[in-house]
N, C-alpha and C positions, 0 to 999 in steps of 0.2 A: 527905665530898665524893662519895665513890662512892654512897652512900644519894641524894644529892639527882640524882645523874646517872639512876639508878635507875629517879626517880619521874618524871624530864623524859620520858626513852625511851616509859615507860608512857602519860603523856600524852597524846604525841605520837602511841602507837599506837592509843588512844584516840579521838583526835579523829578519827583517817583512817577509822577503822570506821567511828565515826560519820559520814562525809562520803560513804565508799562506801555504806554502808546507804541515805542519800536518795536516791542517784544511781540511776539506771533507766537501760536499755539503748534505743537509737533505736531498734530497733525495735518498743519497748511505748510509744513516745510517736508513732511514727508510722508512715505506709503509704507507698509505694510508688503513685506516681500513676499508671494502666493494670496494676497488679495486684488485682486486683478481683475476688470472687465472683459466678458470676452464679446465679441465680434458674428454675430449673427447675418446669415444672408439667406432669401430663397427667391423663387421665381412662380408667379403665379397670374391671376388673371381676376380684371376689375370690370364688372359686368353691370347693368343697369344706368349706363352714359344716355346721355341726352344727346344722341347725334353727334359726339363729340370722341369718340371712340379713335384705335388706329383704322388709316386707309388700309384696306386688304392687298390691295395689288403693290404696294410699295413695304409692307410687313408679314411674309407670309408665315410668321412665327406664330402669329398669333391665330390664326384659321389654323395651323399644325395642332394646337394646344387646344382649340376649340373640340376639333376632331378626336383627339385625344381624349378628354375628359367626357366625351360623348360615350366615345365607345365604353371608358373606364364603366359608365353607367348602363348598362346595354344597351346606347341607340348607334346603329349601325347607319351609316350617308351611304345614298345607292353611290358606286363608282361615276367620277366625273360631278360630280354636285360640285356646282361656283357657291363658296357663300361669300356675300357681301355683308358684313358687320359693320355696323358704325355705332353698337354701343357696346363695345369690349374694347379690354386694351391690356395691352400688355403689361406686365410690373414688374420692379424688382424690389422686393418687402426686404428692409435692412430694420437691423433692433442689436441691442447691447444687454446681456445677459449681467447680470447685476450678481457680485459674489455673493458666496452662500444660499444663491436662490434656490429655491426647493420646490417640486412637482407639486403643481395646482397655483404657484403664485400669477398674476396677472405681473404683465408690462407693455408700456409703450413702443409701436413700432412706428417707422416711418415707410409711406408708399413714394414711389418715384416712378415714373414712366419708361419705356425704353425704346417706345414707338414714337410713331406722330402724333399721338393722340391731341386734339384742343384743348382738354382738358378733364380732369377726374373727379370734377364738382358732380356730388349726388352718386357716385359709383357707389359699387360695395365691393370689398375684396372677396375670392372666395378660399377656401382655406387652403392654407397655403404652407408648408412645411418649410421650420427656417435649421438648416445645419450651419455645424461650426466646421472651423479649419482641419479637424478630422473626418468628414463627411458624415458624421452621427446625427442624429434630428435630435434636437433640444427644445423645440417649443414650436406648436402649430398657432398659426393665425387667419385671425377672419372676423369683418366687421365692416360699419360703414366709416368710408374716408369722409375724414371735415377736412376742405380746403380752404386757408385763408387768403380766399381771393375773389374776386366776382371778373367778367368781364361779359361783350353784348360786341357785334358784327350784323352787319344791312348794307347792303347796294355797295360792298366796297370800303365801308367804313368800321374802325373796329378801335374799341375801347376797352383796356385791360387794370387791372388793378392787381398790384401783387402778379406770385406764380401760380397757372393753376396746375402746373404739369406733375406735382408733389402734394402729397397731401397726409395725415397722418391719422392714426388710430391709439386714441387714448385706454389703454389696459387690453389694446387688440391681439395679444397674442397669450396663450398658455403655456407655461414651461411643463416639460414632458420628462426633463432629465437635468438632474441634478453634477453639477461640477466638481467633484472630489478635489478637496483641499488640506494641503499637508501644515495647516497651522497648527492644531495641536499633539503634533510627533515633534519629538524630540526636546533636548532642553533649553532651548536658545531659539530666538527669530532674529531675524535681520531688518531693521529700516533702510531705506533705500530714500536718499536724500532727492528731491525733485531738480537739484542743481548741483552736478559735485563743484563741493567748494570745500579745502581743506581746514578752515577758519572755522566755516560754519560743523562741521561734521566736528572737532575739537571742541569748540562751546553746547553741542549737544551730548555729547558723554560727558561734560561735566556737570550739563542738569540734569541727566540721569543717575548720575552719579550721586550727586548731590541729595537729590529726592530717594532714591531706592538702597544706598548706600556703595560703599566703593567695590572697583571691580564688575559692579551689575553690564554696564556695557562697555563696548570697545570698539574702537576704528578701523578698520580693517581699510579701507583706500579713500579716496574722498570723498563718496558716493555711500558705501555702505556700511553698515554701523551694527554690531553682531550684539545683541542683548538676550541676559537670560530672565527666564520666564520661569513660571511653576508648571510643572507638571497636569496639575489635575486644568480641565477645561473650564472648569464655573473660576477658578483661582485666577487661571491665565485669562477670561476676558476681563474681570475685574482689573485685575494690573494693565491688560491694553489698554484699557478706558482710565485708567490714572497717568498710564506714559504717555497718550495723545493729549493730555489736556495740559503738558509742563508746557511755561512759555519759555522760551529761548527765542536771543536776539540775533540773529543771524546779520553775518558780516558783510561789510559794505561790500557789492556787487564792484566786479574789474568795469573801468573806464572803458567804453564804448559807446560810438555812433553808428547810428542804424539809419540808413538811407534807403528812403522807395522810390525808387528811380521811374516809376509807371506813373506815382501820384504826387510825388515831389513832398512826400512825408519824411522829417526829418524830426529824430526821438534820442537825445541824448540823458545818460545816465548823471546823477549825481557828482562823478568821483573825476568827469571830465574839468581838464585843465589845460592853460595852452602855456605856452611860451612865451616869450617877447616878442610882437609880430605888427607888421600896418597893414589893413588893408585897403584897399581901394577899390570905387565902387561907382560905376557911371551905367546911364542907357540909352543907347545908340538903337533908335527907330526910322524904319524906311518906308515911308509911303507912297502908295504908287496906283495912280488915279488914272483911270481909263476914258472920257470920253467919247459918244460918237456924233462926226461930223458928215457932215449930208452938202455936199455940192451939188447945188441947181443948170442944167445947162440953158443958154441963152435961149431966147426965144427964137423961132423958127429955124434953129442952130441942128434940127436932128440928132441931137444929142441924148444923151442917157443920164440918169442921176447917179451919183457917185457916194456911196458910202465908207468913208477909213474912219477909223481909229487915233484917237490923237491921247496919247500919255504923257503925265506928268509925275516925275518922279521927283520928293522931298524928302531931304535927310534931316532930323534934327536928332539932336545930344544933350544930353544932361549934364551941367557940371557932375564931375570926378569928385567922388567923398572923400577923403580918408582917414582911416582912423586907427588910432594907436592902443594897441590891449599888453598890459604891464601881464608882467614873469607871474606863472600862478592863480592866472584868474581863474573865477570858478565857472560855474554852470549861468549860475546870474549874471554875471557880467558877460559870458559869451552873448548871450539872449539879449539883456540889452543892449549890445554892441550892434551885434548885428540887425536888429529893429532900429538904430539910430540912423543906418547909414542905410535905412529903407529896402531891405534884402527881404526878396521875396525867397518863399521852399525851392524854388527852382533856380535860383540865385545860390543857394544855403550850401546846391548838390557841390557846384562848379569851388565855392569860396572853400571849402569843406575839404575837398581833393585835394585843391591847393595848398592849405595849410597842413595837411598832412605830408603830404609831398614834399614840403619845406620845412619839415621836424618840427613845427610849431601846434602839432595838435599831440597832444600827451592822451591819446585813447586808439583802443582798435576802431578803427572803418569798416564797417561791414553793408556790401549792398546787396537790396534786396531786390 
């Protein structure tokens, strides 16, 4: 009795792993509707290159800017002055404003080049003003770029590692303006599912529900999920920080293959199944060999030497596989099927169309 008690407990503890392991936390299934990154860009200049700079005569944006920032400082170029630069370079400083950031916090930007530049190892940015899609400045930047890359060139020869035309500045920029945010107005926030799925958005008002008591949230379409909140702000992030950490199991994703037609990457989902189907599977190679042949002419013949071309072209073929996949199979038997009968990604694209084309693939096709 005690042995069979044993092996229930184990079971039982069994099964919960397994029920906690599918279950995900709300907030890896969804966002927060007015919590938002936003999208930083500006245009500046990286100065301090090692010969590595844009060409002037093929960028002349970057001698405009030079000039520019001269004059900004009172040095005036007599009229007609050629400058020839080769340690500046153009840039375009991109960075992502991280919500509720506040004046004075530090953030990472990234630098990118927009010229010819070789490279922006040992540059420095100079500050640089980054606005948002309102053209308001929200944080200036400036500092030294670390690139992770090295590379060396001599007599013609040139060895690279990584890119160096990109490079990045760790807590390089200053926020200057803060992002007004409408989370603590009114009495209700919305989750905003990262997949509408109408299953999934269903089983998340019922762990909300669940945990916060009934009526707390509701469904609004498949995507958005309308929950009420308290009022005061110390109340409401406490309760956000209790509603992101409910686990819900969100429901099995629709059947679909995803094809890269560029890289012969082919990704199918769980819930694919096929039909009753055979396929068949052979490789048919053409080789085709070039020699060349040298004819000698006779002696004393006045003759010329003659050089053609002699080809030889061989067909071989593989036996034809084929193979029979039963009503219903799943994702495993797809995969071993098609590994039996020695199907390469590029193989997978053509057999894949096919079987879809012939009602025997039970998932959407989608090519990438």
């Amino acid at each position: 009795m005690r042995s069979y008690l044993i092996r229930f407990c184990f079971a039982i503890l069994t099964l919960s792993s397994l029920t906690l392991a599918q279950a995900e936390r709300l907030k890896d299934l969804a966002s927060i509707q007015g919590v938002r990154q936003n999208q930083l860009i500006g245009y500046g200049l990286v100065v301090g290159l090692d010969g590595s700079g844009d060409q002037t005569t093929q960028t002349p944006f970057t001698v405009q800017s030079v000039v520019s920032m001269l004059q900004q400082m009172g040095v005036n170029l007599p009229p007609g002055t050629n400058l020839q630069l080769k340690n500046v370079a153009a840039v375009m400083v991109t960075a992502s404003l991280l919500p509720f950031a506040q004046p004075g916090q530090m953030m990472d930007i990234t630098v990118s080049s927009m010229g010819n530049a070789k490279s922006l190892r040992g540059g420095t940015l100079l500050m640089t003003p980054l606005k948002g899609a309102d053209g308001q400045i929200y944080a200036m930047a400036q500092g030294n770029v670390v690139v992770g890359g090295a590379g060396a060139s001599a007599n013609g020869s040139k060895v690279q590692v990584n890119h160096l035309s990109v490079g990045r500045i760790s807590d390089g920029a200053t926020v200057e303006r803060a992002v007004a945010s409408a989370l603590g107005q009114g009495g209700t926030i919305n989750l905003e599912l990262n997949n509408s799925d109408f299953s999934t958005a269903s089983k998340v008002v019922e762990a909300i529900n669940l945990r916060f008591g009934a009526e707390t949230a509701a469904a609004l379409d498949g995507r958005v999920i309308r929950v009420r909140a308290p009022e005061g702000s110390q109340d409401r992030v406490a309760f956000l920080g209790s509603l992101e950490s409910i686990n819900v199991s969100p429901a099995q994703g629709a059947a679909k293959v995803i094809l890269n037609a560029r890289t012969g990457s082919v990704v199918m989902s769980q819930a694919v199944t096929l039909e009753a189907c055979a396929i068949s599977h052979g490789n048919l190679s053409v080789t085709i060999r070039t020699d060349p042949v040298i004819s000698q002419p006779g002696p004393l013949s006045n003759g010329t030497t003659v050089s053609t071309q002699r080809s030889q072209v061989e067909i071989s073929s593989e036996p034809g596989q084929l193979m029979l996949l039963k009503s219903g199979a799943s994702l495993a038997d797809v995969v071993k099927a098609l590994n039996a009968i020695g199907a390469t990604p590029q193989d997978l694209l053509a057999i894949l169309q096919a079987m879809k084309a012939a009602g025997a693939l039970r998932a959407e096709l989608e090519i990438i």
